[in-house]
N, CA and C atoms as an extended XYZ file, in Angstrom:
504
Properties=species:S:1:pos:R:3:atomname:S:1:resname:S:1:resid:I:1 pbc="F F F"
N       173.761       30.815      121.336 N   UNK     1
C       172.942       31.668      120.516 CA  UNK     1
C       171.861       30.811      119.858 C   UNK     1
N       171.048       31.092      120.167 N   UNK     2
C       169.597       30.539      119.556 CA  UNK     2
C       169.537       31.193      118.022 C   UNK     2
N       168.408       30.012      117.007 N   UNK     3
C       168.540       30.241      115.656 CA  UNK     3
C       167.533       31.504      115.523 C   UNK     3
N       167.244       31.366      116.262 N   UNK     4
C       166.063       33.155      116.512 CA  UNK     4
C       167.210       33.996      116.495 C   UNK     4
N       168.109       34.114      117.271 N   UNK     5
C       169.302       35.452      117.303 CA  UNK     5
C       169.746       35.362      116.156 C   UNK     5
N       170.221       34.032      115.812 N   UNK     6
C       170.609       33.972      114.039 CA  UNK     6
C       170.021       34.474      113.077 C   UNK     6
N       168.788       34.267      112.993 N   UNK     7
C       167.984       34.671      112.300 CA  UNK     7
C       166.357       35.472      112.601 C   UNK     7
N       166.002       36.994      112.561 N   UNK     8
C       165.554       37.483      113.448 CA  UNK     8
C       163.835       36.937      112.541 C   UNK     8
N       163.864       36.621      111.265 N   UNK     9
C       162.160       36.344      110.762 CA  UNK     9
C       162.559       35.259      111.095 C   UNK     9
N       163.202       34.213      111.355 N   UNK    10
C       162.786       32.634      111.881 CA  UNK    10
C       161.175       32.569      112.367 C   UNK    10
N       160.752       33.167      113.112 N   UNK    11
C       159.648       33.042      114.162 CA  UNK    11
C       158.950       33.011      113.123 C   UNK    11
N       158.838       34.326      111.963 N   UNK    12
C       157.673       35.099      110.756 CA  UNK    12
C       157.684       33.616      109.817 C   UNK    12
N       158.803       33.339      109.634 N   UNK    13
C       158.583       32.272      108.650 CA  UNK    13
C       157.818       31.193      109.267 C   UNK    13
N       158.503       30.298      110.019 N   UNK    14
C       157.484       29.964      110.665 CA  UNK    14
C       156.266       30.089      110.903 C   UNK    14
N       155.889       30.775      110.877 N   UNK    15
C       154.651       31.649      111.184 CA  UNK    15
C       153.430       31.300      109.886 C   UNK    15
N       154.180       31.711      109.008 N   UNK    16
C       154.042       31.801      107.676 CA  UNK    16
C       153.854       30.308      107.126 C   UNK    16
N       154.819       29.852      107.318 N   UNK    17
C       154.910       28.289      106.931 CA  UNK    17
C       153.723       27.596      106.996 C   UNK    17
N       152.717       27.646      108.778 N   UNK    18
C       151.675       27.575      109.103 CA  UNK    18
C       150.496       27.517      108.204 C   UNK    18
N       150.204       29.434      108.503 N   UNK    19
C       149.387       29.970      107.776 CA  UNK    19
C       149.747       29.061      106.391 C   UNK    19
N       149.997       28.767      105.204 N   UNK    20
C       150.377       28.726      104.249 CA  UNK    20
C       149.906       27.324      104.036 C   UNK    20
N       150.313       26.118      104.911 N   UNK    21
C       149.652       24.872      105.222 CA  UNK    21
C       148.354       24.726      105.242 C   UNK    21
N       147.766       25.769      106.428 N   UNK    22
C       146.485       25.825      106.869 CA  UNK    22
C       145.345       26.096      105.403 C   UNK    22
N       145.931       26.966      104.716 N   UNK    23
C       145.042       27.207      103.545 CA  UNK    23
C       144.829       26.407      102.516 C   UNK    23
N       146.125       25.583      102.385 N   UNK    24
C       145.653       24.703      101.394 CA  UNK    24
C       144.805       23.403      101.471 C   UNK    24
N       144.900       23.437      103.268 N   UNK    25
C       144.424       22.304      104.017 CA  UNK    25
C       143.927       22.824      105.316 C   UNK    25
N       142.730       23.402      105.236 N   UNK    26
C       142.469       23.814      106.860 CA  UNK    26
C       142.025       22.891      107.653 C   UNK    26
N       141.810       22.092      107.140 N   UNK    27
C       141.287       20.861      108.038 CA  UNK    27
C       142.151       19.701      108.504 C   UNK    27
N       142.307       19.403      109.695 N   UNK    28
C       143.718       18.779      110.796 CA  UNK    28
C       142.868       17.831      111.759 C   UNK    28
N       143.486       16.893      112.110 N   UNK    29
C       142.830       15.742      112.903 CA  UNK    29
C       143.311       16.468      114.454 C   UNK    29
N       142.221       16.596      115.185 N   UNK    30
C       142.493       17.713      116.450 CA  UNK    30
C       142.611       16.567      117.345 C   UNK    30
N       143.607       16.626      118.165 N   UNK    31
C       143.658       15.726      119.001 CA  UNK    31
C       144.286       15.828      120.287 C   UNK    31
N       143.276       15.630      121.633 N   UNK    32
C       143.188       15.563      122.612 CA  UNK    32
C       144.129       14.654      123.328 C   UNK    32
N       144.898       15.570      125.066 N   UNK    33
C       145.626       14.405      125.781 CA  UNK    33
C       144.840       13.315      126.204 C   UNK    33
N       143.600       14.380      126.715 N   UNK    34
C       142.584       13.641      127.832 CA  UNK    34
C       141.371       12.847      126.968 C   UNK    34
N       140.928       11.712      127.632 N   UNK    35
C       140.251       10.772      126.374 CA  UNK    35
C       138.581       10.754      127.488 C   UNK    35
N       137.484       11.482      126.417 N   UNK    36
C       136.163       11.342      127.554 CA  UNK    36
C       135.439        9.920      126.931 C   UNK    36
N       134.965        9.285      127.391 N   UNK    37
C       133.657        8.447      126.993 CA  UNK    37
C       134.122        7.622      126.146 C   UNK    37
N       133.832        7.227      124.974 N   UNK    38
C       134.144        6.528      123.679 CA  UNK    38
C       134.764        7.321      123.003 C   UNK    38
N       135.149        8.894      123.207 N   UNK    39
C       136.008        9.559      122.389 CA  UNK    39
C       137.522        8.643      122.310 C   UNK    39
N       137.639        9.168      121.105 N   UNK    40
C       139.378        8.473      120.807 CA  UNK    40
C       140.101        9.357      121.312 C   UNK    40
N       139.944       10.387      120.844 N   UNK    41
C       140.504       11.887      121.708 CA  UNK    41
C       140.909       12.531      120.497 C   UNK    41
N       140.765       11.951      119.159 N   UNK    42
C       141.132       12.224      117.650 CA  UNK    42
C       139.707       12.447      116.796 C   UNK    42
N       139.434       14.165      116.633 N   UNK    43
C       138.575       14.062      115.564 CA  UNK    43
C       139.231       15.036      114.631 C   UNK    43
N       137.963       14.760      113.246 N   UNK    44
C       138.596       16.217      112.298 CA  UNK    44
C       138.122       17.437      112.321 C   UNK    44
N       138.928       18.689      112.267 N   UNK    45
C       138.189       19.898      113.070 CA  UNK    45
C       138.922       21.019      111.465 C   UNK    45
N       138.319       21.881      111.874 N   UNK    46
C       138.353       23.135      110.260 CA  UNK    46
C       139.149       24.010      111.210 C   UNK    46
N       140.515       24.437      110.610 N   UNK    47
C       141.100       25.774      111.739 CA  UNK    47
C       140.157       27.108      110.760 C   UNK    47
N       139.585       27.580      111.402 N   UNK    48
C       138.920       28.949      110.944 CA  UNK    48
C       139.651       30.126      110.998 C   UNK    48
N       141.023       30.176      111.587 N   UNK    49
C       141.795       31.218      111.367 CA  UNK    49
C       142.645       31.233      112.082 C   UNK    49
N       144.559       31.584      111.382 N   UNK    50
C       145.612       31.545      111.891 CA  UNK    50
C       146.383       33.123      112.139 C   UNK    50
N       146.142       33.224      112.955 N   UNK    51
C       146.483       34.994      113.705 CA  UNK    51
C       148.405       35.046      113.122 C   UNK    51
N       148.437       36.012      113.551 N   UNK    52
C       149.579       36.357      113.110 CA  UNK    52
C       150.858       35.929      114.102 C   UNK    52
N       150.251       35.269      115.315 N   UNK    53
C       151.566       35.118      116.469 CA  UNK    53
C       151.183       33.465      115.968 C   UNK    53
N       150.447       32.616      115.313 N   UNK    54
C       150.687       31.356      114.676 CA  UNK    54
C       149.569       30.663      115.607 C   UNK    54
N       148.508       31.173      116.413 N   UNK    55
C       147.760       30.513      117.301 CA  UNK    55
C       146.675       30.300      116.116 C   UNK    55
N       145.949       29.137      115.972 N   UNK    56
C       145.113       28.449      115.231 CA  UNK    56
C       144.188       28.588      115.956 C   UNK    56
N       142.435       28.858      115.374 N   UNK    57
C       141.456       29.281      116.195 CA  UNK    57
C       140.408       28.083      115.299 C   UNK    57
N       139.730       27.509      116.598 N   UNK    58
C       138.253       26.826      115.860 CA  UNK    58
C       137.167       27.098      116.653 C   UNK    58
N       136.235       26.756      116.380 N   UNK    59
C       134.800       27.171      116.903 CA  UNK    59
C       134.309       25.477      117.564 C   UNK    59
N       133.706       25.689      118.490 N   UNK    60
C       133.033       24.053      119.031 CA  UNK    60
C       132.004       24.282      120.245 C   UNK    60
N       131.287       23.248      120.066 N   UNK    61
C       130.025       23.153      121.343 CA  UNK    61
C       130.809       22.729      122.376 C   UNK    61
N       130.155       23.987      123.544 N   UNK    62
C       130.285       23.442      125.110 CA  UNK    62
C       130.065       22.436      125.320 C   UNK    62
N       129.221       21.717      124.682 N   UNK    63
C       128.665       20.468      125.454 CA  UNK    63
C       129.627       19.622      124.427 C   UNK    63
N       130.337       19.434      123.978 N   UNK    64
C       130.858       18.405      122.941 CA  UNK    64
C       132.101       17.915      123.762 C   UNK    64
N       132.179       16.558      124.081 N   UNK    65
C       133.689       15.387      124.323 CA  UNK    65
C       135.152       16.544      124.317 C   UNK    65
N       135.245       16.776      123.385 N   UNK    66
C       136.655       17.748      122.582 CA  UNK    66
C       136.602       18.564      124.461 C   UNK    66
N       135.639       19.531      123.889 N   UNK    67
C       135.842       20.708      125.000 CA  UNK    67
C       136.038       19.681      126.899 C   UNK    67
N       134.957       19.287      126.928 N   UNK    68
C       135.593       18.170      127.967 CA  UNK    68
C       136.463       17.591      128.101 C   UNK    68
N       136.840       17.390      127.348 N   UNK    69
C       138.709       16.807      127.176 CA  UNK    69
C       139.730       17.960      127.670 C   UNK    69
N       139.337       18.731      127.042 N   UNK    70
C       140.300       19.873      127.082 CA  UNK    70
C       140.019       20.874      128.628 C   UNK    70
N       139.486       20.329      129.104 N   UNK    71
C       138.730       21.219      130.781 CA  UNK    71
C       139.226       20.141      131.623 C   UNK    71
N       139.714       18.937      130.947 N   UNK    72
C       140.672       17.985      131.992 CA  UNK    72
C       142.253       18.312      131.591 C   UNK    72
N       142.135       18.372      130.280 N   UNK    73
C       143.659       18.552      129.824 CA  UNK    73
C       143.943       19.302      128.361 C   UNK    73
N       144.676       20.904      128.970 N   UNK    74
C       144.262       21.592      127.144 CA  UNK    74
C       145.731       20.985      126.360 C   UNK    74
N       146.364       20.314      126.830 N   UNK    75
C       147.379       19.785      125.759 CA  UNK    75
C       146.962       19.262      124.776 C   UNK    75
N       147.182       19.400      123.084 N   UNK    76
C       146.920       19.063      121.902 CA  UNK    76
C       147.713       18.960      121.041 C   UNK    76
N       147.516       17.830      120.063 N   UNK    77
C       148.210       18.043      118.589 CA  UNK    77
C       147.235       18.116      117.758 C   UNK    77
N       148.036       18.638      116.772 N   UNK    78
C       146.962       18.624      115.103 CA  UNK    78
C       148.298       18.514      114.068 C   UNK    78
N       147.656       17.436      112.926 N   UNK    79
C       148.007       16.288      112.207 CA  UNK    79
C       147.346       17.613      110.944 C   UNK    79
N       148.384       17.980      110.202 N   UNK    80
C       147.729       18.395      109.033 CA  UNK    80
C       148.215       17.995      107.768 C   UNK    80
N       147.960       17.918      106.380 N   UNK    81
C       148.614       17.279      105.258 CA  UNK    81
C       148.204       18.416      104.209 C   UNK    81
N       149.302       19.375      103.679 N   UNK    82
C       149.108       20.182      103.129 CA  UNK    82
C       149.018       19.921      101.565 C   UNK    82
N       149.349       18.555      100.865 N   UNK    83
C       149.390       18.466       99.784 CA  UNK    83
C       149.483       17.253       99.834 C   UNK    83
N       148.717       16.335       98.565 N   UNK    84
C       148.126       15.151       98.786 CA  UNK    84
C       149.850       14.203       98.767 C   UNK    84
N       150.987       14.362       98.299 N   UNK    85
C       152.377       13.386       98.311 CA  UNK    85
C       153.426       14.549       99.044 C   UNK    85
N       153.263       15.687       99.436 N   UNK    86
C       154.744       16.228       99.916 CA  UNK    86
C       154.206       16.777      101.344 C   UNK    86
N       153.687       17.815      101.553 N   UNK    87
C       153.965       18.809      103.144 CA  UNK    87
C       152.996       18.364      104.289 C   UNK    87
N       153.570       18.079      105.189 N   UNK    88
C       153.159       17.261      106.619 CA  UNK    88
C       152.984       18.048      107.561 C   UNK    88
N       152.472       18.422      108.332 N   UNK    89
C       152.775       19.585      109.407 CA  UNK    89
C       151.562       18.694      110.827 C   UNK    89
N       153.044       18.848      111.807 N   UNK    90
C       152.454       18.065      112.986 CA  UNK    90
C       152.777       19.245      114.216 C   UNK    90
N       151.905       19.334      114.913 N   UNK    91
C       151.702       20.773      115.797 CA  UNK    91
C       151.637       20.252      117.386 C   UNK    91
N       152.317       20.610      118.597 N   UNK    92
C       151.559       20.464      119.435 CA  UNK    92
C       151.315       21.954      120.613 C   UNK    92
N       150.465       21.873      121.254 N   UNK    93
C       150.007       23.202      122.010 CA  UNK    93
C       149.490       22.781      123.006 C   UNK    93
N       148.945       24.165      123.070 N   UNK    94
C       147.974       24.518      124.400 CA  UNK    94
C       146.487       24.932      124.029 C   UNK    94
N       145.530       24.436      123.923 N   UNK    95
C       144.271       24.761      124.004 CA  UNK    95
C       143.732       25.595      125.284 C   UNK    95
N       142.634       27.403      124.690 N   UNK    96
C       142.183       27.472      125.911 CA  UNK    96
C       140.981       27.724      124.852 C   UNK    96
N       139.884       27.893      126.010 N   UNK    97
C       138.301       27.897      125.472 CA  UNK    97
C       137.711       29.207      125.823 C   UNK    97
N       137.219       29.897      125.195 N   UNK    98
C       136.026       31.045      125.512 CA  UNK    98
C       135.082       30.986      124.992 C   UNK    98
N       134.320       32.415      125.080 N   UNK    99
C       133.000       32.259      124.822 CA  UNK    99
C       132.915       33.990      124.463 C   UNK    99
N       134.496       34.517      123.443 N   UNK   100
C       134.464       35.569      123.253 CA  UNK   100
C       133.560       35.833      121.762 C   UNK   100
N       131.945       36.748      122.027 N   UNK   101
C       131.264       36.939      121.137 CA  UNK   101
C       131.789       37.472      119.943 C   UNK   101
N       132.732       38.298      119.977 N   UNK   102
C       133.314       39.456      118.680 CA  UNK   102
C       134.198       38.277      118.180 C   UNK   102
N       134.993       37.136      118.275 N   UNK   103
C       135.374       35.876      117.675 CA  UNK   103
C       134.865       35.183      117.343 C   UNK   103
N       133.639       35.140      117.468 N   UNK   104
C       132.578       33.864      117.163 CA  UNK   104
C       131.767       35.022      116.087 C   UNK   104
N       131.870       35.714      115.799 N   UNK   105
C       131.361       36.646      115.096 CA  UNK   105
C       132.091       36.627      113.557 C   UNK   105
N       133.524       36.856      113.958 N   UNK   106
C       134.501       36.980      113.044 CA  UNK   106
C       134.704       35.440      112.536 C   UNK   106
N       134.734       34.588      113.247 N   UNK   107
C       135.174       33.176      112.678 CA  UNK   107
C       133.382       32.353      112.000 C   UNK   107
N       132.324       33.053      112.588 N   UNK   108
C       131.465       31.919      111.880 CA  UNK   108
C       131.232       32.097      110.602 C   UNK   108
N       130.617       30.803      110.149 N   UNK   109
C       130.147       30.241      108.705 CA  UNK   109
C       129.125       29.581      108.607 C   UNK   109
N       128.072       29.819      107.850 N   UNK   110
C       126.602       29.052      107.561 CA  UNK   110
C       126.787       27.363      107.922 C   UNK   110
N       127.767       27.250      107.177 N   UNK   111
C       128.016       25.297      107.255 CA  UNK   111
C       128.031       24.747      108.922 C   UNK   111
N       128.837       25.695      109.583 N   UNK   112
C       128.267       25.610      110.994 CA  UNK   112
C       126.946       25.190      111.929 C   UNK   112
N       126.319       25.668      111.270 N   UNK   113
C       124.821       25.376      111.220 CA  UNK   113
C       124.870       23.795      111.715 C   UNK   113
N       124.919       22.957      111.001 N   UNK   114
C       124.970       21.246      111.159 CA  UNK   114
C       125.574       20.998      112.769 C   UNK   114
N       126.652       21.722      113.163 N   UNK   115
C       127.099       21.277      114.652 CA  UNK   115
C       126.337       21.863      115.218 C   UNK   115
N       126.279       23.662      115.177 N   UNK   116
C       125.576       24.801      116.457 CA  UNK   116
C       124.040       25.120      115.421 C   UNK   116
N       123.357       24.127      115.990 N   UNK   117
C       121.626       24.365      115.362 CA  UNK   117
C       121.079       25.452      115.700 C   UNK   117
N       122.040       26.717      116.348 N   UNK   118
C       120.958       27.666      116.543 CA  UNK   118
C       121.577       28.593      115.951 C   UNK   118
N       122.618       27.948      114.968 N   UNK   119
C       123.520       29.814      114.406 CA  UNK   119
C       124.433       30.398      115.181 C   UNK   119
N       124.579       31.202      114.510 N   UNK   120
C       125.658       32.405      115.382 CA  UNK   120
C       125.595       32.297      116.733 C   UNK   120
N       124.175       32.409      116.560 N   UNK   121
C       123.722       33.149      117.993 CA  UNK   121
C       123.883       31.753      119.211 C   UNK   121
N       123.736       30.857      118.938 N   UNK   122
C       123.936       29.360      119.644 CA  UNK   122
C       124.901       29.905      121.195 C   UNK   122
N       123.806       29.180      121.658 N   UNK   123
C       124.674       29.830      123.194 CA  UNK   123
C       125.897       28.557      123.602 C   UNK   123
N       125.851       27.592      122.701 N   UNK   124
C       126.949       26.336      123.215 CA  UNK   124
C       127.965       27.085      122.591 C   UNK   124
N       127.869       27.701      121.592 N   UNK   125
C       129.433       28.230      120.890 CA  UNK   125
C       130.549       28.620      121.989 C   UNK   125
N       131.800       28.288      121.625 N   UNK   126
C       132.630       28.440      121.913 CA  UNK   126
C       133.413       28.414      121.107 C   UNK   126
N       135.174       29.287      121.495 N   UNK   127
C       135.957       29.867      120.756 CA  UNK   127
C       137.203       28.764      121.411 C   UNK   127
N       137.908       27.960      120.382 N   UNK   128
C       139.380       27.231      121.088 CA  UNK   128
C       140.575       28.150      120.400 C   UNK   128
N       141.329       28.308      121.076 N   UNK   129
C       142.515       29.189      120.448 CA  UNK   129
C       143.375       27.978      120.904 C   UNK   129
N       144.148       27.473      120.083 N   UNK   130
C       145.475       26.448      119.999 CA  UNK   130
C       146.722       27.430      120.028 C   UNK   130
N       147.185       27.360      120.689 N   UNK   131
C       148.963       28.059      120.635 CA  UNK   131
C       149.854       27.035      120.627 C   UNK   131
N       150.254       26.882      119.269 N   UNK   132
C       151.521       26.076      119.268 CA  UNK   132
C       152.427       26.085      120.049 C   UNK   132
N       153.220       24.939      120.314 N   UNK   133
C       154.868       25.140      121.132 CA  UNK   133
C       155.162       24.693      120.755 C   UNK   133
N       155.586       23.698      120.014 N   UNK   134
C       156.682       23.248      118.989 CA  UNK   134
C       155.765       21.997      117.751 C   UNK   134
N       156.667       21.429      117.066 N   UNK   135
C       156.000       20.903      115.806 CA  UNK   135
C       156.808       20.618      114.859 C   UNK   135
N       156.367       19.697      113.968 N   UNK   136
C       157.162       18.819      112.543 CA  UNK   136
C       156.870       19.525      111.685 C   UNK   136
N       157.262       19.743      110.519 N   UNK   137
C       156.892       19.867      109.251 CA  UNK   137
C       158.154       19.296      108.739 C   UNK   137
N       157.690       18.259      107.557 N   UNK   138
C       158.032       17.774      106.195 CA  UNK   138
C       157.730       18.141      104.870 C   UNK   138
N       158.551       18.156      104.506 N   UNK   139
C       158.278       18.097      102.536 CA  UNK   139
C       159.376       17.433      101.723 C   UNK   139
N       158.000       16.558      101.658 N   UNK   140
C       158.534       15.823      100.912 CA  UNK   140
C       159.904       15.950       99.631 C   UNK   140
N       158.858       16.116       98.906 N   UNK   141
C       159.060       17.251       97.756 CA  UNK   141
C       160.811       17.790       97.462 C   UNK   141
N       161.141       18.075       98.859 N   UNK   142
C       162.330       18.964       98.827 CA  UNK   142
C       162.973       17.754       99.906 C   UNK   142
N       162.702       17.065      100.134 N   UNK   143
C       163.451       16.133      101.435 CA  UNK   143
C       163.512       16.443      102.538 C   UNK   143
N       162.520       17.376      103.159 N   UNK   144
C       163.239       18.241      104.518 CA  UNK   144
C       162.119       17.961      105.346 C   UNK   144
N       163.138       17.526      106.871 N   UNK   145
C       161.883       17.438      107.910 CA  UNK   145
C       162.506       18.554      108.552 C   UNK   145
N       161.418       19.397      108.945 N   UNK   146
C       162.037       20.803      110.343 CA  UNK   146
C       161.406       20.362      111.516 C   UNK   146
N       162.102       20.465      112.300 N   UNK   147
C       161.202       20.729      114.050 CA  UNK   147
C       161.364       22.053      114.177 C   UNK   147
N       160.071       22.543      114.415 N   UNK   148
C       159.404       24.285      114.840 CA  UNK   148
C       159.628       23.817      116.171 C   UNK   148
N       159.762       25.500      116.424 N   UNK   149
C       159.328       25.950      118.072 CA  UNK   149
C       158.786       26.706      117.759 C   UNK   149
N       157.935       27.231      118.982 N   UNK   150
C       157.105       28.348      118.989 CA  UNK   150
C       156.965       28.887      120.540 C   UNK   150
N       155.897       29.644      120.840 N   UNK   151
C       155.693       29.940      121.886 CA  UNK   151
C       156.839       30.690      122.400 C   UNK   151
N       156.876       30.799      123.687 N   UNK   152
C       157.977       31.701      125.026 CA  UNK   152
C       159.246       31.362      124.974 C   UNK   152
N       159.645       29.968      123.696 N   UNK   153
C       160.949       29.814      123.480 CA  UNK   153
C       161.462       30.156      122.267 C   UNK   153
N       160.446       30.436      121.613 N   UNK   154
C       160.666       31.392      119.972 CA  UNK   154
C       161.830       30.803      119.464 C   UNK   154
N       162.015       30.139      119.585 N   UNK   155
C       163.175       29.293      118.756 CA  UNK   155
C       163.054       28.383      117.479 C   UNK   155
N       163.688       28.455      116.603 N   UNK   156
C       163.393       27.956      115.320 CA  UNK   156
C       164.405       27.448      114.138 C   UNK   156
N       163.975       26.163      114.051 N   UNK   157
C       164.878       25.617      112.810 CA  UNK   157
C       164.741       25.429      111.139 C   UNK   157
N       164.008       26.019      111.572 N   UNK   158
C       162.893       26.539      109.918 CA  UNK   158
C       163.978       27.718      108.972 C   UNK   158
N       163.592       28.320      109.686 N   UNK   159
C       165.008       29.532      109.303 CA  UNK   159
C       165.933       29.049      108.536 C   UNK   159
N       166.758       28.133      109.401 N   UNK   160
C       167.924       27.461      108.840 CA  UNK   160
C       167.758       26.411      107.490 C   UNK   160
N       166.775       26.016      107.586 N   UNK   161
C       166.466       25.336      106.495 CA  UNK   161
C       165.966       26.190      104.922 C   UNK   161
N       165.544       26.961      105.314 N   UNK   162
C       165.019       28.270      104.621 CA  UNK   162
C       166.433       28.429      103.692 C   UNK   162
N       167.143       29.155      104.487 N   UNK   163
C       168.372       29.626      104.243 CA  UNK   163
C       168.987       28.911      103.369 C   UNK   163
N       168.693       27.254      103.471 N   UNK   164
C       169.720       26.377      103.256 CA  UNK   164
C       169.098       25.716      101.288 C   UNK   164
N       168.034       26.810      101.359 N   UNK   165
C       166.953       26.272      100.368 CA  UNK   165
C       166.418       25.481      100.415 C   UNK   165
N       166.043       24.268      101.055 N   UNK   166
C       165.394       23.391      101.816 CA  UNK   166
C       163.764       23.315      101.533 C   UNK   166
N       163.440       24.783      101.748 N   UNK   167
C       161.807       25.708      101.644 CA  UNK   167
C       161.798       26.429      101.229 C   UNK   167
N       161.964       26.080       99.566 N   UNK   168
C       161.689       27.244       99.163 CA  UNK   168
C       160.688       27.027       98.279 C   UNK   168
């Protein structure tokens, strides 16, 4: 019996846990399997929005290293630090890329401007959707490291820790 059958919000919390990280810290060192040029394969990227199934969405130029990286290999982690001495959250996924307008709509922001010089409208824009599959989180704070799952194995040890007061 999986801790998902044990516990049927495991996944939500989780979920939640995320989202909850992401806001106090949306910004995560995005990092690539595949390494182009002088890229390290490690930059810092803004998640612009965490959907409700826990997939993390950012905005980036076609023409930019990242997206080339990821058109050789969409495997990724992201390194986030939700609070400057306690919550850690280490992610890894699947990157895919579009060029869906009604997302690039919903996710842009003026500050954008500095990467996509032509605005909204910037025809390099592109949409990365990250789908987690599994991942760390620590806190300090409370002493607790969890390993998440996510994805098609929906499995989760978060729950249990939850339960255990651990996260609360």
């Amino acid at each position: 019996m999986s801790s998902m059958d044990r516990h049927p919000s495991g996944r939500q919390a989780t979920v939640e846990k995320i989202k909850e990280i992401v806001r106090k810290s949306p910004n995560c060192f995005f990092c690539t399997a595949a390494v182009a040029g002088a890229s390290s394969g490690a930059r810092p990227m803004k998640v612009r929005w965490v959907d409700d199934e826990g997939s993390l969405w950012f905005l980036s130029a076609s023409d930019s290293r990242k997206n080339r990286e990821l058109d050789m290999d969409p495997a990724v982690t992201l390194f986030f630090q939700g609070s400057p001495q306690e919550e850690f959250l280490h992610l890894c996924g699947r990157a895919t890329i579009s060029r869906d307008r009604a997302k690039i709509e919903e996710l842009w922001e003026p500050v954008l401007r500095s990467w996509l010089t032509d605005g909204r409208h910037d025809p390099r824009i592109t949409v990365i959707k990250v789908t987690p599959t599994h991942g760390h989180y620590w806190d300090s704070g409370h002493r607790a490291a969890v390993e998440i799952f996510l994805g098609s194995a929906i499995r989760t040890r978060m729950a249990d820790a939850v339960e255990a007061g651990a996260l609360v």
